[in-house]
Backbone and ligand atoms as CSV (ligand in chain L), in Angstrom:
chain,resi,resn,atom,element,x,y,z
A,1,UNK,N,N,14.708,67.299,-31.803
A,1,UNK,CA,C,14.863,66.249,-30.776
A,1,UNK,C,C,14.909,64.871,-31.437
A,2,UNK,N,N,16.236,64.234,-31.122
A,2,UNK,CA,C,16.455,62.624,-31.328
A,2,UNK,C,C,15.233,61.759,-30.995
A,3,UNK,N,N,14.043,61.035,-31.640
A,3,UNK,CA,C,13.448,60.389,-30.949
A,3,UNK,C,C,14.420,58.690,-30.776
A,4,UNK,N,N,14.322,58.151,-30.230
A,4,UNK,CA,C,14.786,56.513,-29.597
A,4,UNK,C,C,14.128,55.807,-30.201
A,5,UNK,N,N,14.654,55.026,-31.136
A,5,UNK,CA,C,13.517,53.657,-32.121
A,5,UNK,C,C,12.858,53.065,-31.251
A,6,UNK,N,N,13.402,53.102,-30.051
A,6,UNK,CA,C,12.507,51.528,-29.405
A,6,UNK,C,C,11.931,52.375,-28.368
A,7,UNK,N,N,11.175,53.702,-28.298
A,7,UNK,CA,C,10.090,54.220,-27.738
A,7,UNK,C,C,8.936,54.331,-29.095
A,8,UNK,N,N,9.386,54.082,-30.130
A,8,UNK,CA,C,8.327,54.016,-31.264
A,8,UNK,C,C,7.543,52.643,-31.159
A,9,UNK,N,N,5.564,53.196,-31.253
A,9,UNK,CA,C,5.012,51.740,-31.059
A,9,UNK,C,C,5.406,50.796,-31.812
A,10,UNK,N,N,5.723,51.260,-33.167
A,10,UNK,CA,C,5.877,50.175,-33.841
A,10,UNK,C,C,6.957,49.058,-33.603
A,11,UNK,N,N,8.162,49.634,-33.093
A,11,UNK,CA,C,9.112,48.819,-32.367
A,11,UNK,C,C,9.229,47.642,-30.860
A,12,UNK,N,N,7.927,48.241,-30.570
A,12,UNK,CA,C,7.701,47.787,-29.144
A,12,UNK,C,C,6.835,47.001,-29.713
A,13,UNK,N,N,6.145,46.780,-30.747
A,13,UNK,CA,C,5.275,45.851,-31.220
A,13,UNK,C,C,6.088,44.919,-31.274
A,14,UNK,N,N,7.526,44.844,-32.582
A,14,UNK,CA,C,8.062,44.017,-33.103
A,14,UNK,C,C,8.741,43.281,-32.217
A,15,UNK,N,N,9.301,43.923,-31.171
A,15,UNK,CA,C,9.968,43.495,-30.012
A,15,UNK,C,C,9.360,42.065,-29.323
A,16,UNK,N,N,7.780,42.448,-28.527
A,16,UNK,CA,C,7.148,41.919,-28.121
A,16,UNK,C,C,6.933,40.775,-28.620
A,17,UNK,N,N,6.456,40.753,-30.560
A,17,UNK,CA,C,6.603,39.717,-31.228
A,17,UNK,C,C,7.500,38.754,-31.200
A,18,UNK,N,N,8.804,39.582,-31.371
A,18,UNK,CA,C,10.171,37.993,-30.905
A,18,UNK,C,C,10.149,37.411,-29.872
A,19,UNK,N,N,10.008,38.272,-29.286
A,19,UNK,CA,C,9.738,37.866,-27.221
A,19,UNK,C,C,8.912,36.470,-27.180
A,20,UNK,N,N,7.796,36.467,-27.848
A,20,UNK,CA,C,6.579,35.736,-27.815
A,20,UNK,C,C,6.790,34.334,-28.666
A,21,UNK,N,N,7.555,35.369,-29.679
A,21,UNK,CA,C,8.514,33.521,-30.539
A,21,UNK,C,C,9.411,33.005,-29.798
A,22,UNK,N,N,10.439,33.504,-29.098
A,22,UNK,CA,C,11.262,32.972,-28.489
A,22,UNK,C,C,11.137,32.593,-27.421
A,23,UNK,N,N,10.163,32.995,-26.406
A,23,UNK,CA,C,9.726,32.293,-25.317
A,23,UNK,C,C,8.684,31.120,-25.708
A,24,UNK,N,N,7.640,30.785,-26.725
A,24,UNK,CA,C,6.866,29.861,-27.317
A,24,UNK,C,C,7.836,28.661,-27.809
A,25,UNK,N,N,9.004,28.811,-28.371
A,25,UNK,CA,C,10.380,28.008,-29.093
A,25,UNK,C,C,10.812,27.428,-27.497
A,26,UNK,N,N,10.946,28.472,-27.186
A,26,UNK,CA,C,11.901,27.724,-25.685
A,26,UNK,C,C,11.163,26.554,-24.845
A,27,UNK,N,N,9.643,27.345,-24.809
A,27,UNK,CA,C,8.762,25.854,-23.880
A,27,UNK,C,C,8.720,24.336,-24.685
A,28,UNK,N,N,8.309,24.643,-26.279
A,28,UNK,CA,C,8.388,23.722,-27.280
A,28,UNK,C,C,9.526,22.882,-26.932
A,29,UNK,N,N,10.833,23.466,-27.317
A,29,UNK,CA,C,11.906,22.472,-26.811
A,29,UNK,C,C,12.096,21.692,-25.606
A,30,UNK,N,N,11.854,22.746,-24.672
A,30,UNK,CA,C,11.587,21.906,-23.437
A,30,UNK,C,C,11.055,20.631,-23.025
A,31,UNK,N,N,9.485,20.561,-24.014
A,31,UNK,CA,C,8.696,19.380,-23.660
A,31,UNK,C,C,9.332,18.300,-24.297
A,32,UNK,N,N,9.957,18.699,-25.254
A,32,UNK,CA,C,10.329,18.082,-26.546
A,32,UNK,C,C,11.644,17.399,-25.965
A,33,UNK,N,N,12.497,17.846,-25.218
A,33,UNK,CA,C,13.918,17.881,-24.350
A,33,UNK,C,C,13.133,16.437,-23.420
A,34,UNK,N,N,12.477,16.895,-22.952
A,34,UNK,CA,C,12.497,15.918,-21.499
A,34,UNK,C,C,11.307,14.558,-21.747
A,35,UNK,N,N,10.795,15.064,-22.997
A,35,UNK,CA,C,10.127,13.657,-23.758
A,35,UNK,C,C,10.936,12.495,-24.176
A,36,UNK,N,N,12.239,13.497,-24.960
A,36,UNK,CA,C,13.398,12.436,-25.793
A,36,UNK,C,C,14.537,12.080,-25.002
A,37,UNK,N,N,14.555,12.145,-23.617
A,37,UNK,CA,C,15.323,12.053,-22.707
A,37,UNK,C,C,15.437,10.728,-22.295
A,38,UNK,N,N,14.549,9.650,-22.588
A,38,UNK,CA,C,14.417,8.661,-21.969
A,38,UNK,C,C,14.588,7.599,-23.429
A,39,UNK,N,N,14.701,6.280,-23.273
A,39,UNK,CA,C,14.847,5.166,-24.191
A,39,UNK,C,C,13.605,4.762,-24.255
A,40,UNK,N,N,12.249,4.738,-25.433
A,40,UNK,CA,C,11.493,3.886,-25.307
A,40,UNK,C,C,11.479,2.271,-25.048
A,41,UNK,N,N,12.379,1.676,-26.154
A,41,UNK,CA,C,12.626,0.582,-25.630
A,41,UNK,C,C,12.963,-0.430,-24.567
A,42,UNK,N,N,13.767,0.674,-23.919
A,42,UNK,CA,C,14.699,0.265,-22.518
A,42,UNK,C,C,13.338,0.113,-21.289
A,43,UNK,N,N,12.860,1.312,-21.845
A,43,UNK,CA,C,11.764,1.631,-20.759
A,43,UNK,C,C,10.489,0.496,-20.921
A,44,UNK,N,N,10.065,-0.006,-21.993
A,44,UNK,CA,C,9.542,-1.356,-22.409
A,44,UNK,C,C,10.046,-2.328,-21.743
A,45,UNK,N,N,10.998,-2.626,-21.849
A,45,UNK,CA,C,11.734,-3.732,-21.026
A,45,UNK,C,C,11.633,-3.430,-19.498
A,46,UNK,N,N,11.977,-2.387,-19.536
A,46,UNK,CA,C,11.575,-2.236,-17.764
A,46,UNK,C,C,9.994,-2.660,-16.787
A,47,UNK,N,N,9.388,-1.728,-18.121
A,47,UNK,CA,C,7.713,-2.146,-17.115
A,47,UNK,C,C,7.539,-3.394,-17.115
A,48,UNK,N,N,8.360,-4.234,-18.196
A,48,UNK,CA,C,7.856,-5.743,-18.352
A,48,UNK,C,C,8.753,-6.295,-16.816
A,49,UNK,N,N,9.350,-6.003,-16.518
A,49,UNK,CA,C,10.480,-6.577,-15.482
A,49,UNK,C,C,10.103,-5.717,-14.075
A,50,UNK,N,N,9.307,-4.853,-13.934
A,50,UNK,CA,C,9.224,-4.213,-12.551
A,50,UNK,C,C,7.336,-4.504,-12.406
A,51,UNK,N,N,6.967,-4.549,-11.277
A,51,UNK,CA,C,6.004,-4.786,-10.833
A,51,UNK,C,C,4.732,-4.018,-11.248
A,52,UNK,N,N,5.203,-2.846,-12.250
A,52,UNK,CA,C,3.860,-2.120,-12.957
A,52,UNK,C,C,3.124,-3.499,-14.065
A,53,UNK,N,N,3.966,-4.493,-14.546
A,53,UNK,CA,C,3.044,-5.079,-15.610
A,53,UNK,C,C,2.123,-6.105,-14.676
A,54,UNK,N,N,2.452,-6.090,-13.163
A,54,UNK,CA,C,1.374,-7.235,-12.562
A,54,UNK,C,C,0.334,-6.682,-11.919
A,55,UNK,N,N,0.295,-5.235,-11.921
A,55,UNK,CA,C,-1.149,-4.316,-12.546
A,55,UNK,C,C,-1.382,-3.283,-13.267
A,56,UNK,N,N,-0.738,-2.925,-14.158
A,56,UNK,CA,C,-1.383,-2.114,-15.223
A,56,UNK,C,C,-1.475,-3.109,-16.512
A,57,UNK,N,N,-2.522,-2.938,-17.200
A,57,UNK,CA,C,-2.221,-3.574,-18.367
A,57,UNK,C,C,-2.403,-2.325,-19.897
A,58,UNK,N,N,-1.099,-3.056,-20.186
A,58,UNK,CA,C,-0.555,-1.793,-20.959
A,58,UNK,C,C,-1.000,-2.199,-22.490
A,59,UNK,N,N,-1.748,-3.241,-22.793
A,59,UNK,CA,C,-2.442,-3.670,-24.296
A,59,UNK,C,C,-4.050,-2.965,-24.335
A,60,UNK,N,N,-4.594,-2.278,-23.275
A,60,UNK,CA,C,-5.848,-1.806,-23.464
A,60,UNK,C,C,-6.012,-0.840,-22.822
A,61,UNK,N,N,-6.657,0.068,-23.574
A,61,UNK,CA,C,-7.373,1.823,-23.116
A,61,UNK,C,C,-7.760,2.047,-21.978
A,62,UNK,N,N,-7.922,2.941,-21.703
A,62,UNK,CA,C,-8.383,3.337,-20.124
A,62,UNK,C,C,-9.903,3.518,-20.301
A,63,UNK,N,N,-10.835,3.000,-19.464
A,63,UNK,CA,C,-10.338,2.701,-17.961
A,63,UNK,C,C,-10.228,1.157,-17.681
A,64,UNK,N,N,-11.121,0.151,-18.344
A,64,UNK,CA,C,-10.986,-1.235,-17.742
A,64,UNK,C,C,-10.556,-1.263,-16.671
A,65,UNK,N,N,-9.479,-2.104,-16.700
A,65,UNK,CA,C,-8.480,-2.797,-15.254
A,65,UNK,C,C,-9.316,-2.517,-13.778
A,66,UNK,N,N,-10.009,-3.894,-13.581
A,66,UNK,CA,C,-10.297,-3.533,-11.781
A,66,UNK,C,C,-9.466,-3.249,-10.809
A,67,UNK,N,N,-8.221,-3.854,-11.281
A,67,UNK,CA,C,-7.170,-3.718,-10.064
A,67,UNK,C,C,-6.556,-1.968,-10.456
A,68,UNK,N,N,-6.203,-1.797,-11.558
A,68,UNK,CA,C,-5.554,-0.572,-11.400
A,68,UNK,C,C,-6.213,0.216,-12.804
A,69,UNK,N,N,-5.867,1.354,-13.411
A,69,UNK,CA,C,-6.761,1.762,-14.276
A,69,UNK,C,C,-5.267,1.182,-15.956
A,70,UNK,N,N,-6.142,0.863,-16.705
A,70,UNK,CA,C,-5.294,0.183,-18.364
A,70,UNK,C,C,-4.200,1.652,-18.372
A,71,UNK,N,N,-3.645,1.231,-19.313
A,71,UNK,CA,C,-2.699,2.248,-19.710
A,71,UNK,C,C,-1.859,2.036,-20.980
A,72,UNK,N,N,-2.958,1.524,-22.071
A,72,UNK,CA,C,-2.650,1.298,-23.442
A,72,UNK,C,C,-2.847,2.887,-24.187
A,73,UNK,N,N,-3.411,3.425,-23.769
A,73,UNK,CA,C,-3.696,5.206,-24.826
A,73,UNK,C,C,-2.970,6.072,-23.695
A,74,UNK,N,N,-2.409,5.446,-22.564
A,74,UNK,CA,C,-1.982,6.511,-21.501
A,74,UNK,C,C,-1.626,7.898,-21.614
A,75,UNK,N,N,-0.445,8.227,-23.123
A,75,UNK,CA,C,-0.210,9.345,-23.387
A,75,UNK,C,C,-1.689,10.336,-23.788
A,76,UNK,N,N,-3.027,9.920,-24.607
A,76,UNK,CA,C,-3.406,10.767,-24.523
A,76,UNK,C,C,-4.810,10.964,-23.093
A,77,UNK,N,N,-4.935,10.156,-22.244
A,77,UNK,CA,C,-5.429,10.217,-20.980
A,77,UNK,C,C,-4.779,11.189,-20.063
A,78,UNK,N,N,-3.093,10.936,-20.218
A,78,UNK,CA,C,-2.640,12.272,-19.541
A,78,UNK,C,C,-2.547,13.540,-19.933
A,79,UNK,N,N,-2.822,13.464,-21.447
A,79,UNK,CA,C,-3.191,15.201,-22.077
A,79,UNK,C,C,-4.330,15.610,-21.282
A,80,UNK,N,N,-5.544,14.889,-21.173
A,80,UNK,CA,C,-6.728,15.293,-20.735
A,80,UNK,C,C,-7.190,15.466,-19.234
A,81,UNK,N,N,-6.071,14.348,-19.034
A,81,UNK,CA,C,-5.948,14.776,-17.316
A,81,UNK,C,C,-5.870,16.248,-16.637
A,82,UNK,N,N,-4.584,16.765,-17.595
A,82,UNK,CA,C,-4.032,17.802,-16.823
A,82,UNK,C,C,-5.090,18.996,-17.435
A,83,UNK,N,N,-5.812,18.860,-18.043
A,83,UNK,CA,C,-6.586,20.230,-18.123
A,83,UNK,C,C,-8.057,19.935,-17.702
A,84,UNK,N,N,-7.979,18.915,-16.728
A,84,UNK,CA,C,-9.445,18.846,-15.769
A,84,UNK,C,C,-9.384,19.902,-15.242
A,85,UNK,N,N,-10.356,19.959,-14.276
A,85,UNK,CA,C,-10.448,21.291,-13.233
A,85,UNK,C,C,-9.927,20.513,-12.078
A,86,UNK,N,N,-10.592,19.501,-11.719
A,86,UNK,CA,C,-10.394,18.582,-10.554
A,86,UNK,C,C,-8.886,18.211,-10.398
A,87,UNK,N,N,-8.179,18.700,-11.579
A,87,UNK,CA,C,-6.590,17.875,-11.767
A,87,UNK,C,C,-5.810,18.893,-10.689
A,88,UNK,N,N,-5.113,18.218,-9.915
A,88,UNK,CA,C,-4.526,19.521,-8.830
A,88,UNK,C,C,-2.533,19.368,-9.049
A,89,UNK,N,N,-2.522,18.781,-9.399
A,89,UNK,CA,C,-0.929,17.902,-9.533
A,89,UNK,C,C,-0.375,19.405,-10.436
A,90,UNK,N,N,0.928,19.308,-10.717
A,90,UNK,CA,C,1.757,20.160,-10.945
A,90,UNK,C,C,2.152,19.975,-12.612
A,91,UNK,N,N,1.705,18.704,-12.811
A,91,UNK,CA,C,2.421,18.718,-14.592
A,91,UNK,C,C,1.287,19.793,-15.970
A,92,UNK,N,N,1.860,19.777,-16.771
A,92,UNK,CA,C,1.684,21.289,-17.374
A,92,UNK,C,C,1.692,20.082,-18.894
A,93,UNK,N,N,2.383,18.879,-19.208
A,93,UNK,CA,C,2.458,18.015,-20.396
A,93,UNK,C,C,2.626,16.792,-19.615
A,94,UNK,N,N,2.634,15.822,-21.131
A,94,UNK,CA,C,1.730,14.311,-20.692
A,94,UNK,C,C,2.908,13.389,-20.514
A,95,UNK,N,N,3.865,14.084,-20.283
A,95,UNK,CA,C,5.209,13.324,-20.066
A,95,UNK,C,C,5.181,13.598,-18.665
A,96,UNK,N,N,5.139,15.052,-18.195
A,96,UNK,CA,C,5.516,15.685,-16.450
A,96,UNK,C,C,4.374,14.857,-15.871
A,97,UNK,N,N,2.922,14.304,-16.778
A,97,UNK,CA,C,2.640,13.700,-15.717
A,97,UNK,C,C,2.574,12.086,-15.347
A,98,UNK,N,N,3.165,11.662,-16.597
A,98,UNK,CA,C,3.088,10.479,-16.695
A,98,UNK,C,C,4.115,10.381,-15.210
A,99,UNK,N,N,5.400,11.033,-15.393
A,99,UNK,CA,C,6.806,11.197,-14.442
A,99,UNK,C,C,5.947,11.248,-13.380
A,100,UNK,N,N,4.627,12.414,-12.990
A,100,UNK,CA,C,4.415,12.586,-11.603
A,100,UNK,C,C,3.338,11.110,-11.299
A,101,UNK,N,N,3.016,9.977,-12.110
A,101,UNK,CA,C,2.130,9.593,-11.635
A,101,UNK,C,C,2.600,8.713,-10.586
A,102,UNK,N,N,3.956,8.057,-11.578
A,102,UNK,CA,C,4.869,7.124,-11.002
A,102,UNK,C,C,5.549,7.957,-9.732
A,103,UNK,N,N,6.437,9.174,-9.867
A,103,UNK,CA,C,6.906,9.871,-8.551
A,103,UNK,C,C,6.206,10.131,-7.501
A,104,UNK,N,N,4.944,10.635,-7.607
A,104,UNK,CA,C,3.581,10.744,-6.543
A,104,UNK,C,C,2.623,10.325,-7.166
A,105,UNK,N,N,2.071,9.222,-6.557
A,105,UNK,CA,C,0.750,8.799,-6.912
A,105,UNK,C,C,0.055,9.343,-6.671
A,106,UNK,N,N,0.025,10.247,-5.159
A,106,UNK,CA,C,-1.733,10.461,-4.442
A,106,UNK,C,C,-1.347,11.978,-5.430
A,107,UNK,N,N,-0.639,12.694,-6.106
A,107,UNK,CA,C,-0.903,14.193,-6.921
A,107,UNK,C,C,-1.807,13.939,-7.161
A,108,UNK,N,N,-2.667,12.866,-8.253
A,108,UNK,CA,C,-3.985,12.987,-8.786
A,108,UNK,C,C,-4.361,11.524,-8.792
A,109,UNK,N,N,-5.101,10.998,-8.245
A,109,UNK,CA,C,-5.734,9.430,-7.850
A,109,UNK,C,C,-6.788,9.544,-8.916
A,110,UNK,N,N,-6.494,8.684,-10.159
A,110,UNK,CA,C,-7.270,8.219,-10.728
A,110,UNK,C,C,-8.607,7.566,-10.388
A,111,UNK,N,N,-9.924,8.310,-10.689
A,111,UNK,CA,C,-11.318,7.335,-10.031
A,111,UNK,C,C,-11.643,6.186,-10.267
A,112,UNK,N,N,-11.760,5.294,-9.563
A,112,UNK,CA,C,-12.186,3.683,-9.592
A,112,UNK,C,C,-12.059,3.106,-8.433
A,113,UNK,N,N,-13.256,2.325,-7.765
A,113,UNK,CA,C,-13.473,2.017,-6.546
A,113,UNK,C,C,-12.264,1.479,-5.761
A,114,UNK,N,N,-11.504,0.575,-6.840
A,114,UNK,CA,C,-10.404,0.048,-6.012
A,114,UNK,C,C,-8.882,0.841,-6.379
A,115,UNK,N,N,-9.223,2.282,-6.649
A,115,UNK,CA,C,-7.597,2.682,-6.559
A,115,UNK,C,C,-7.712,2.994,-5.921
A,116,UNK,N,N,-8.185,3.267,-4.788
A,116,UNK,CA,C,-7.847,3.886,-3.397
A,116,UNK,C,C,-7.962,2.723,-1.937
A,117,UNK,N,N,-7.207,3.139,-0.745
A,117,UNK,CA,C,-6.829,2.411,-0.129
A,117,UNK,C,C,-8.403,3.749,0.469
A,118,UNK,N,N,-8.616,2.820,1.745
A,118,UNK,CA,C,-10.002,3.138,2.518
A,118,UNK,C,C,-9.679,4.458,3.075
A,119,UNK,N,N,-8.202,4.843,3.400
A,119,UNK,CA,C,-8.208,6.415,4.144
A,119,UNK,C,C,-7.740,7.156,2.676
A,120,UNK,N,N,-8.257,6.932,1.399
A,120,UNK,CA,C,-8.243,7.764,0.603
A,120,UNK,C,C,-7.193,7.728,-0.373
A,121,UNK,N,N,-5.963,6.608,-0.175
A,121,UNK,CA,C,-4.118,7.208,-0.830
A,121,UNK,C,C,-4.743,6.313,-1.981
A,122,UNK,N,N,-3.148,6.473,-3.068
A,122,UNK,CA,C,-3.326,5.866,-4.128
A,122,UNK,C,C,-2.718,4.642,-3.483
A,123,UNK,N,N,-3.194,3.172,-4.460
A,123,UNK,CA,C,-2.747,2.173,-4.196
A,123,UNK,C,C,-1.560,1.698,-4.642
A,124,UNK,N,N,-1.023,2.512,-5.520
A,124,UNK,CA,C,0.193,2.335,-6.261
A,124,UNK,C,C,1.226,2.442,-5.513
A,125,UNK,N,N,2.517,1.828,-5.335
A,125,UNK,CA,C,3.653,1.576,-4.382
A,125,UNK,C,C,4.079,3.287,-4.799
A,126,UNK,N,N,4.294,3.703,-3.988
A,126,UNK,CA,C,5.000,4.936,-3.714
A,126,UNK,C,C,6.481,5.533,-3.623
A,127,UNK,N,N,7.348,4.411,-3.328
A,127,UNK,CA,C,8.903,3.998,-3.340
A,127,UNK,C,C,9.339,4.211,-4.880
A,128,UNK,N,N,8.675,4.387,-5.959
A,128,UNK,CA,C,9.582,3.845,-6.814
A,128,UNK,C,C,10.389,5.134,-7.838
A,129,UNK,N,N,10.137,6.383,-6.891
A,129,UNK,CA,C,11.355,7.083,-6.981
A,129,UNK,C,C,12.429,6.949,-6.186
A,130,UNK,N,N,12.415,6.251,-4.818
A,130,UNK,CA,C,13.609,5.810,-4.299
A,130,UNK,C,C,14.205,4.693,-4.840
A,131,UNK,N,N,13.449,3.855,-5.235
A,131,UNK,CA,C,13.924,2.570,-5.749
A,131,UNK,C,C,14.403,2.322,-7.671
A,132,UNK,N,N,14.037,3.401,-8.024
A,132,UNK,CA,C,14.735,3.537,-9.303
A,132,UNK,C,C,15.734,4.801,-9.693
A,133,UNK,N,N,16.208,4.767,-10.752
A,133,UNK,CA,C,17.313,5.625,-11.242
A,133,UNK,C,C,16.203,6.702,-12.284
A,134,UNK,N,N,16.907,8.103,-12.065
A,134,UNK,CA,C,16.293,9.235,-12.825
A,134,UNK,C,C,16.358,8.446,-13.760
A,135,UNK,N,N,17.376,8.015,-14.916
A,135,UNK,CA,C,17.393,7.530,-15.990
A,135,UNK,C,C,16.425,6.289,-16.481
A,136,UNK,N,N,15.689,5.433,-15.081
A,136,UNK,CA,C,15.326,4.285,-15.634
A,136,UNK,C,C,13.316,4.927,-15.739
A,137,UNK,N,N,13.415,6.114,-14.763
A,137,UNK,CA,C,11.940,6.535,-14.484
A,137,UNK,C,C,12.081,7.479,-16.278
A,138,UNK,N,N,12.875,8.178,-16.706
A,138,UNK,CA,C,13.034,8.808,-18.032
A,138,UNK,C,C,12.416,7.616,-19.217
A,139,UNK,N,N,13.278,6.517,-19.098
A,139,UNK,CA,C,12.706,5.474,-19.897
A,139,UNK,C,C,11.733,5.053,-19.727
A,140,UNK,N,N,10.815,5.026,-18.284
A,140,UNK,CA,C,9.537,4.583,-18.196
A,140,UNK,C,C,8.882,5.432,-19.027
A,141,UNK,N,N,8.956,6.647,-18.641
A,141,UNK,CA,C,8.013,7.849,-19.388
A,141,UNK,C,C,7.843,7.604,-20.716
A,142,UNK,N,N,9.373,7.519,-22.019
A,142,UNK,CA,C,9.347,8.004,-22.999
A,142,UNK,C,C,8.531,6.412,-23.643
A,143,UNK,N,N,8.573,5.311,-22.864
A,143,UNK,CA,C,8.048,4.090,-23.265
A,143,UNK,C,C,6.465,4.209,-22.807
A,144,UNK,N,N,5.698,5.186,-21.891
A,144,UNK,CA,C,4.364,4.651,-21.516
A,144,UNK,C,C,3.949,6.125,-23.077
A,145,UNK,N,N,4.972,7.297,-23.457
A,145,UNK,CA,C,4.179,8.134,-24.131
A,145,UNK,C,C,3.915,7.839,-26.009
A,146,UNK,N,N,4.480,6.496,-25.911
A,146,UNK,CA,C,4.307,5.757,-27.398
A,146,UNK,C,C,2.615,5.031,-26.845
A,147,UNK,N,N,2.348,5.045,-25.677
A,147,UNK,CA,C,0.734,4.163,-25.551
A,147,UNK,C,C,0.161,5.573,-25.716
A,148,UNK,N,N,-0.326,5.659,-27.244
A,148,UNK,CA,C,-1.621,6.891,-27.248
A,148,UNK,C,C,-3.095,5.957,-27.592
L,1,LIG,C1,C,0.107,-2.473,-6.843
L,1,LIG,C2,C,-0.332,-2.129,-8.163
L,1,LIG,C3,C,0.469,-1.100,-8.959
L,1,LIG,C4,C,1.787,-1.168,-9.339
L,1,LIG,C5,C,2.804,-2.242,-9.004
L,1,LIG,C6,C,2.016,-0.015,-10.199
L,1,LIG,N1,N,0.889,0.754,-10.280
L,1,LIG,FE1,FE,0.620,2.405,-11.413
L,1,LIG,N2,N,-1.229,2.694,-10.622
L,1,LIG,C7,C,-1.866,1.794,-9.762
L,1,LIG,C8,C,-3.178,2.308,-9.410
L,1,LIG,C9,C,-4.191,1.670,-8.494
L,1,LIG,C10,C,-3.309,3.537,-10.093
L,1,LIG,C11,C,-4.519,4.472,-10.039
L,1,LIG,C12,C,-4.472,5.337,-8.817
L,1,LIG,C13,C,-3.600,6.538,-9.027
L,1,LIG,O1,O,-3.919,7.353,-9.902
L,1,LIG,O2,O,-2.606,6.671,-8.296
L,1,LIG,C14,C,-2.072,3.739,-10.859
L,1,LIG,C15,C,-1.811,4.801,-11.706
L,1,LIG,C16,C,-0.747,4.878,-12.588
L,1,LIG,C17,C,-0.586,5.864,-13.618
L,1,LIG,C18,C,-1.596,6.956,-13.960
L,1,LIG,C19,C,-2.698,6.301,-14.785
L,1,LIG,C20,C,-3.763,7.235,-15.325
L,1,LIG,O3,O,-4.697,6.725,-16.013
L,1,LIG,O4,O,-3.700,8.440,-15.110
L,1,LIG,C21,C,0.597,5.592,-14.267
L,1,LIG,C22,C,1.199,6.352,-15.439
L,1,LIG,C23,C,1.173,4.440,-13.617
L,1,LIG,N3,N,0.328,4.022,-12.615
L,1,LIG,C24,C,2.388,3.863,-13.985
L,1,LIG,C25,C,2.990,2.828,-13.286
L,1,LIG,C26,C,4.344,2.356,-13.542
L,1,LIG,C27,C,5.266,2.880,-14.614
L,1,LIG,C28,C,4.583,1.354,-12.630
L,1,LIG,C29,C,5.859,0.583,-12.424
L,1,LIG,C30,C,7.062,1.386,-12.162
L,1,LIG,C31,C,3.378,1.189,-11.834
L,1,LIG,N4,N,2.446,2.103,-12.255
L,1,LIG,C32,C,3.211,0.256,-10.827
L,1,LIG,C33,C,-1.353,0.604,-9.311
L,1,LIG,C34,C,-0.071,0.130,-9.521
């Protein structure tokens, strides 16, 4: 009787192994894809010109800022964000959430007495996925993930 290579464990091992490289390669690129998607610079110029620099201040660490929380180390605040327990929002890396903080604010409301409005929302304008271009919110991102 013919046995079939790939009913042998050892094959189903090796198999599994590529599987595990090539699906690990694929997420890698991914983050890596939608990190380099955006212009840091451009996106610099932007926060300076749109209404995030007249409350975030983007020269010092989190948390300071009474009015809104700093966002000078932002990239690695949002690593640590997303693997709270309390974190309920949908991003998985510190780019998806930088994207979701600006796209939905209330996903995860940063704690500090005055980010919240009295029935609970974030205080952050909420419009500014209608009011900007995929491309200009890409450049916000790849410009707030140079603040580690
Ligand atoms: C009216 C003030 C205000 C403006 C304007 C504003 N934000 Fe915010 N932002 C806040 C507040 C308050 C929070 C904290 C509450 C929350 O998490 O939603 C916040 C949170 C954030 C966070 C998450 C911070 C963290 O530590 O997790 C990011 C990123 C962010 N803002 C980026 C921006 C960008 C980019 C702009 C401009 C397109 C902007 N904000 C405009 C008030 C503002």
């Amino acid at each position: 009787m013919r046995r079939s290579v790939w009913r042998s464990p050892a094959s189903l091992g090796l198999l599994a192994g590529v599987l595990a490289i090539v699906i690990a390669h694929a997420c890698e690129l991914d983050g890596a894809a939608s990190a380099a998607r955006g212009d840091a610079a451009k996106g610099e110029r932007l926060f300076a010109t749109l209404p995030c620099v007249s409350c975030h201040d983007v020269t010092k660490p989190w948390p300071g800022g009474d009015i809104c929380p700093n966002l000078g180390n932002i990239a690695t605040e949002a690593a640590r964000i997303i693997r709270l327990r309390e974190y309920r929002g949908k991003a998985r890396t510190a780019a998806d959430y930088i994207r979701e903080s600006i796209l939905d604010p209330n996903a995860y409301i940063v704690p500090g007495a005055s980010y919240r409005t009295p029935d609970g929302k974030s205080v952050m304008p909420k419009d500014f996925g209608a009011t900007l271009t995929g491309a200009q919110i890409d450049d916000l991102v790849a410009y707030l993930l140079t603040r580690r």
